[in-house]
N, C-alpha and C positions, 0 to 999 in steps of 0.2 A: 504494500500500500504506500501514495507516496500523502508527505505529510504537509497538512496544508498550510498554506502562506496566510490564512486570518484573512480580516478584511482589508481585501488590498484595493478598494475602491478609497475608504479613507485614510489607508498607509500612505496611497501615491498623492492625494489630494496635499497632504500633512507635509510630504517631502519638497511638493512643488511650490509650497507656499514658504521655503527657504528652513523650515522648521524639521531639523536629521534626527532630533529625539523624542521620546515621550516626554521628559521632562520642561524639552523646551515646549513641547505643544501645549501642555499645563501651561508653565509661564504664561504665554501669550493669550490663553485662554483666560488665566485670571486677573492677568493685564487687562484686558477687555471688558471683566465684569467689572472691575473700577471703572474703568474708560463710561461705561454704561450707567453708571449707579446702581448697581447689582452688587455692590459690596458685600452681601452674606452670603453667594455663593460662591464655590470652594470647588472646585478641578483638582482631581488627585493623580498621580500618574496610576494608581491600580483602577482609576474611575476609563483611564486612558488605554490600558491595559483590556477592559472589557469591551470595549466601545473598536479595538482594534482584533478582538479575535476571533473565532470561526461563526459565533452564535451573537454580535452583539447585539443587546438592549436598547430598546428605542429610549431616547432620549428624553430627557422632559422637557416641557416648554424652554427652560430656563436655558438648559444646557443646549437645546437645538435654538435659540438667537447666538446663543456664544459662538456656538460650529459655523450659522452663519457668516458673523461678523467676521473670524480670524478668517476663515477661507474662502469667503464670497460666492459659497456654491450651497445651492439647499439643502437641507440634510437629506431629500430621499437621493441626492446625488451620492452620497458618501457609504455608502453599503447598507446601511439599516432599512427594516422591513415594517411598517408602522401595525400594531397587533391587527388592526381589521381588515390589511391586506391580504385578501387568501387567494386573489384572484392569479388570474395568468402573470406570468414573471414579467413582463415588462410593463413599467410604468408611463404614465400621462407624460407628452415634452413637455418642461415647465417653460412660465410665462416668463422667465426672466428678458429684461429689456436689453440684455446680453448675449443671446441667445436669437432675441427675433431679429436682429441686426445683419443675421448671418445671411448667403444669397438663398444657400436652401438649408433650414432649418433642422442642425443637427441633434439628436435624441442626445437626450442629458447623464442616462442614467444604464449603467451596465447590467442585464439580468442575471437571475441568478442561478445556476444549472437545474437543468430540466431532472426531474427525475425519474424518466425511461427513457435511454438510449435507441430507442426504437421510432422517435418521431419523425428522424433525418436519416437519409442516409449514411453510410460509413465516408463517403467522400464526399460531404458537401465543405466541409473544410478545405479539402486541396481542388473543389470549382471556385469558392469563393476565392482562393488564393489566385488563380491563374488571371480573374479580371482585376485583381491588386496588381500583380504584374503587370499585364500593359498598362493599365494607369500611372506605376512608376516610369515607363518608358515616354510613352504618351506628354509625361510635363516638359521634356525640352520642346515639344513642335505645338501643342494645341493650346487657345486662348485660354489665359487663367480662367477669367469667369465660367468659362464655360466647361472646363475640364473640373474645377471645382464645382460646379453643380450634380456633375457625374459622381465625382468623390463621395460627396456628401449623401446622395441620396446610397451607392454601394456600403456607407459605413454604417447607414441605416440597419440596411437591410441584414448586416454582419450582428448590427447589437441585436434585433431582433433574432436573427437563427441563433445567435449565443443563447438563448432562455430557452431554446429547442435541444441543446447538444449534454455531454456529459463525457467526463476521460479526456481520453486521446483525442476525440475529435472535436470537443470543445476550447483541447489548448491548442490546435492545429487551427481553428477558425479563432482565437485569440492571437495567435501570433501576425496572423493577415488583414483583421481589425487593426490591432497597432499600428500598422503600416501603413494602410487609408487612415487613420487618424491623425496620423503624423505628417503624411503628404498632405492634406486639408489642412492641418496648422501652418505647414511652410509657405504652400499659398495665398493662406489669409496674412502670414507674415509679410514674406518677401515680396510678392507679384501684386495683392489686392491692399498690402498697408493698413490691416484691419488687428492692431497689436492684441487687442482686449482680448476682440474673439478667437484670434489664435491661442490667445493665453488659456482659456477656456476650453478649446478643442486640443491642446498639450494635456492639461492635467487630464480628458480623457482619456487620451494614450495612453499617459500613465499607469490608468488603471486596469486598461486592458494588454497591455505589458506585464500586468502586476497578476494576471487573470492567467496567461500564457505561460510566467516564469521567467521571462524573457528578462534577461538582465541586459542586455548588448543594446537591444532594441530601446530599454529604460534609459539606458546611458543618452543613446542617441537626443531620445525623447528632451531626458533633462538638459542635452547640450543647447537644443534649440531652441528651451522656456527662456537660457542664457542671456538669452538674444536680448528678449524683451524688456527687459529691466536694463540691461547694459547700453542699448541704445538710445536710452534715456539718461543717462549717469548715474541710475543707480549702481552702486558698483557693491554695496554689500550684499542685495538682493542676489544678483547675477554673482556674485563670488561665492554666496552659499547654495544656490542652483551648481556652479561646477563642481561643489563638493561634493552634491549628491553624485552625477554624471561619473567625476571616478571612481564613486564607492561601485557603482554600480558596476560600472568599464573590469576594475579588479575581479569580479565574479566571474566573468566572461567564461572565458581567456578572452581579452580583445589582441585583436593584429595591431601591428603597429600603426597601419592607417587609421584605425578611429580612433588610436591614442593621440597621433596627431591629429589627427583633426581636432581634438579635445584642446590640445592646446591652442590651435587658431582661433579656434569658437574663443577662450580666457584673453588671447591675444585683441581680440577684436574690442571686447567688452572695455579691455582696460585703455584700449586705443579712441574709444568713444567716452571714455571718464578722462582721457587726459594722460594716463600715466605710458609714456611714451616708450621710456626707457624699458619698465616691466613687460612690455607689448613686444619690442623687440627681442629681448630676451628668451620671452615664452615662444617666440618664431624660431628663436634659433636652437633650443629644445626641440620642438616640432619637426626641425629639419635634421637634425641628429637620431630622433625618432625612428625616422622614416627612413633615414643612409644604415643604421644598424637592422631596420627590421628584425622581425621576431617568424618564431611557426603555425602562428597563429592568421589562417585563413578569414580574407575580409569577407562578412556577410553580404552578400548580393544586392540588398537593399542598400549599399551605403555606396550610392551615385554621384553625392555630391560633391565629392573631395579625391583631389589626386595631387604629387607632386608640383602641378601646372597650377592650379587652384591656392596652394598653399604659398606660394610665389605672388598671385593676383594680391594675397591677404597682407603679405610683405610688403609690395609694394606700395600698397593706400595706408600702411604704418609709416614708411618712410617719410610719404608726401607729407601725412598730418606731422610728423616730429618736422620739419624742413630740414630732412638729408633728400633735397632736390636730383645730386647729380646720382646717387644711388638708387631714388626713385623711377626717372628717368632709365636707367639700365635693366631696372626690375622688371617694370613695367611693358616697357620694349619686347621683352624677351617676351614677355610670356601672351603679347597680344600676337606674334608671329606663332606660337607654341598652340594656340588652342583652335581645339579639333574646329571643323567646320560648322557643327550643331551646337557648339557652347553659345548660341547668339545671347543668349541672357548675361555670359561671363563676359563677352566682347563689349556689350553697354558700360557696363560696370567698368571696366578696364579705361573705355576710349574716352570715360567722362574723366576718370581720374588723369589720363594723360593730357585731359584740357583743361582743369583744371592746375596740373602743372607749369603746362607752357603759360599761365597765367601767373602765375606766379613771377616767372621768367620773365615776365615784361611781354610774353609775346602772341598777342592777342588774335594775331592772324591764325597760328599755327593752333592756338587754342579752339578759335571757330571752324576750321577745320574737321579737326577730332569731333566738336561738337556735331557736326554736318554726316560726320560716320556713324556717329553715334544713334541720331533722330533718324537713320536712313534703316539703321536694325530695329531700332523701337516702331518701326514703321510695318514691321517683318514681326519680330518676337516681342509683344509687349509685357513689358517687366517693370513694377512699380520702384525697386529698391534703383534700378537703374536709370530711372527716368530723375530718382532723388539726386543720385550724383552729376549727373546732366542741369540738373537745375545750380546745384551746389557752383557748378564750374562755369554756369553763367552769373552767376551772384559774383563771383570773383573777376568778370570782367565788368564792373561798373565803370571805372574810369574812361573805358572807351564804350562806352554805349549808345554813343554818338557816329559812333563810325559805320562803313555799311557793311563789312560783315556781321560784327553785331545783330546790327539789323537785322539782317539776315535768320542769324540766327532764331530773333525774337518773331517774326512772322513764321519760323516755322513753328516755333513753338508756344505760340498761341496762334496755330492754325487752329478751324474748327473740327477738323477730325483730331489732332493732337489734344485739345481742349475736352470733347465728348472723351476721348479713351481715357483719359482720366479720371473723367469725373465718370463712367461707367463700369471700368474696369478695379 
């Protein structure tokens, strides 16, 4: 028999909200009930302890505002089962104004195993897996919004047949849930700029990571909650997110690829809070990572990172510390280096190098790169890319009077560039 992981709907919630203990999850819990004027209730870790194991206790009024307030997610999101649910395993989507924001409306709450093995078949797991597949192939070529609608309605349909499976073939359709959940979060991240609700659709994965056992997939997951906090300067939040990432990473075996990448993702965080130095440092880890390698086999799902990729991350560290003429070489190299489908990585790259010759003084050579750049976002529309595009015209002010400039600005308040924005 193997032994079960507790409720790991509100382990991954508790993780992702930067909180690695039971102790600390008390703390901030009874932090809260101050915060609140609830001062005569008291969170205990054994209270934490129930609430986190195979059977927990529904909540009382008190203690389910508190769950809400620290983790922003409703209790039936968190594994508990409220006593006069007896009906079918899967719950109502809640109304949250979090939630309806999304393009198609993701289910909140993971179910909980069916108990006859006999409802599904023995391979509905590895069919649901095969359309997770193309859909990871599928996001370098098809429109965000649009491939994310597919996502979204496919992860549906995964938490639903989760409340139909049991075993093996529950944690076989749990491992390819995570995967649509986690592709739908990078989406709403990177491509659609929708932080909140990717933050929201991450702690999902989480839990259905947490459902499958998936530690690698976990790691991933928490590298890329990383994100969200870090590109905002939060730097404690996104520092105790990578903590969890390599608790998780160490269980693996991870390959040395997602070790690296683990460090880019810290690299990037601390390169958007400023600390330039540590940013560097954590790349050049990364790159020692990855020239040692290990035996340890990359999972199939982890598409997004290669030597070329980790070079792109270097080089926009450069730019922002001003080591310009090291930038410049970084940069160079790896916009000749990347394959011909990287168009999302080639935006990112060719905004960064107009943004540099900007720097440089040299405006022409800047509007240029920008004219490459709105020529692929014209092909691959990519939200994170169109930011540095914009970023690297904000640094030609002084000549914004000239006519490439110009130029520039007519295309990028054209009205098809204008509509993809505000649509996509």
């Amino acid at each position: 028999m193997t032994r079960s992981s507790g409720n790991t709907a509100l382990k991954a919630a508790r993780q992702s909200a930067g909180l690695s203990s039971q102790q600390a999850f008390a703390t901030a819990l009874n932090a809260a009930a101050l915060q609140l004027g609830m001062g005569s209730v008291l969170v205990s870790t054994r209270q934490i302890r129930r609430w986190e194991s195979d059977s927990p206790p529904w909540p009382q009024d008190d203690y389910q505002r508190l769950l809400t307030q620290v983790l922003h997610l409703p209790v039936e999101d968190l594994g508990f089962r409220a006593p006069w649910d007896k009906g079918p395993e899967t719950r109502p989507v809640s109304a949250s104004p979090r939630r309806a924001a999304l393009p198609t409306a993701l289910r909140s709450a993971l179910p909980r195993p069916a108990q006859s093995t006999a409802l599904q078949p023995a391979t509905i797991g590895a069919d649901f897996a095969l359309v997770t597949e193309a859909h990871r192939r599928l996001y370098w070529s098809v429109a965000p919004a649009t491939l994310h609608l597919a996502v979204a309605e496919h992860a549906n349909l995964g938490t639903t047949l989760l409340g139909e499976t049991s075993g093996v073939t529950r944690r076989i359709l749990a491992t390819a849930l995570t995967e649509s959940l986690l592709l739908a979060g990078r989406i709403q991240f990177f491509d659609l700029r929708q932080p909140e609700q990717a933050d929201v659709t991450l702690v999902r994965a989480l839990q259905a990571a947490g459902e499958a056992n998936d530690t690698l997939l976990g790691a991933a997951v928490l590298g890329h909650s990383a994100f969200i906090p870090g590109w905002t300067g939060r730097r404690d939040e996104a520092s105790e997110r990578m903590q969890a990432a390599r608790a998780y990473a160490r269980r693996g075996p991870a390959s040395a690829e997602l070790l690296a990448w683990l460090d880019a993702v810290e690299a990037e965080c601390l390169t958007r809070c400023g600390d330039h130095r540590g940013a560097l440092s954590m790349l050049r880890q990364a790159e020692e990572t990855l020239k040692a390698g290990n035996a340890n086999k990359s999972p199939d799902w982890l598409t997004w990172f290669s030597p070329v990729r980790l070079a792109a991350f270097k080089g926009n560290t450069e730019l922002s510390a001003g080591q310009l003429p090291q930038a410049r070489t970084t940069l160079e190299n790896v916009l000749v280096s990347l394959d011909h489908a990287e168009g999302k990585q080639r935006i990112v790259v060719l905004g960064d190098l107009a943004a540099l010759e900007a720097a440089c003084d040299q405006p022409d050579a800047a509007c240029a790169r920008l004219e490459q750049a709105l020529d692929q976002l014209s092909i691959t529309w990519y939200a994170t890319g169109m930011d540095r595009v914009r970023e690297a015209r904000r640094a030609l002010a002084r000549w914004q009077d000239s006519t490439a400039v110009r130029q520039i600005d007519d295309r990028l308040y054209s009205w098809s560039t204008t509509l993809n924005s505000l649509q996509r």
